[in-house]
C-alpha positions in Angstrom: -9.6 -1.9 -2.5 -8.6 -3.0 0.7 -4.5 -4.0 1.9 -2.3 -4.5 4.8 -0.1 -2.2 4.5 -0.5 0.0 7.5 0.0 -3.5 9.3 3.2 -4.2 7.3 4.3 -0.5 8.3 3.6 -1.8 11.7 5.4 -4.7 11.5 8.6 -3.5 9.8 8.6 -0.7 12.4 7.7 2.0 9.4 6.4 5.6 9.8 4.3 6.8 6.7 7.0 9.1 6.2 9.8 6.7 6.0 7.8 4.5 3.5 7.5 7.6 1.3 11.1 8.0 1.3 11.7 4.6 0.0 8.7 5.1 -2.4 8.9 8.1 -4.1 5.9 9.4 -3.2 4.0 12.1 -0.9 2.6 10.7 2.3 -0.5 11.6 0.9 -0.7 9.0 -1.2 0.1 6.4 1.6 -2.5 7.7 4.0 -4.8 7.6 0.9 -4.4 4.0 -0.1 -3.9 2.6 3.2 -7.4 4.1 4.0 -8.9 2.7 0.9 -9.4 6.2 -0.8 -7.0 6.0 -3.7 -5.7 2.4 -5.6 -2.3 2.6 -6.4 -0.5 2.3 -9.8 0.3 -1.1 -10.9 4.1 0.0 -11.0 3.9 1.8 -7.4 1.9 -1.7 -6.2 5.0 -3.7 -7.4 7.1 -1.5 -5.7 5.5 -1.6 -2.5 5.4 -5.6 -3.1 8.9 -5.6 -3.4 9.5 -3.3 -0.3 7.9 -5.8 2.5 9.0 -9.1 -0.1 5.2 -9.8 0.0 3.0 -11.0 -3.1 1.1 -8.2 -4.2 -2.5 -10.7 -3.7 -1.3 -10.7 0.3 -1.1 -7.1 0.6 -4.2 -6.0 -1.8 -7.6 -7.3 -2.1 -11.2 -5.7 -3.3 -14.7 -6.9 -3.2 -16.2 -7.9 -6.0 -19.2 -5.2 -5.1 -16.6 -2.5 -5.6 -16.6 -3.0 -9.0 -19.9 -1.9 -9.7 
C-alpha cells in the first residue's frame, strides 16, 4: 500500500521519532509503512488520520495488482 505520510512528516516539520511519540509505536513501524513494507492496523491508520486531520483515502492508497 502506498501513503503520504513521509510528506505529511515533511510538512508538519515531523521526525520519525517524534511521530512515534505521538503514536505509540517503534519507529520501526513508521519507517516500515512509509516504505510500503508493512500496512498498518486499521486503529493505528485512524490514529495517524487523526494526527495530520487528513482522510485516511488521502494519506493511503494501494493498487489493485497488490491484491493478488
Amino acid at each position: 500500500m502506498e501513503n503520504k505520510i513521509k510528506v505529511l512528516r515533511a510538512i508538519n516539520n515531523l521526525t520519525q521519532e517524534d511521530l512515534t511519540h505521538e503514536l505509540d509505536v517503534t519507529r520501526q513501524t513508521i519507517n516500515s509503512i512509509e516504505k510500503g513494507k508493512y500496512d498498518p492496523s486499521l486503529s493505528l491508520t485512524f490514529k495517524i488520520s487523526e494526527r495530520f486531520k487528513t482522510p485516511i483515502e488521502d494519506i493511503f492508497s494501494y493498487a489493485k495488482d497488490s491484491l493478488k
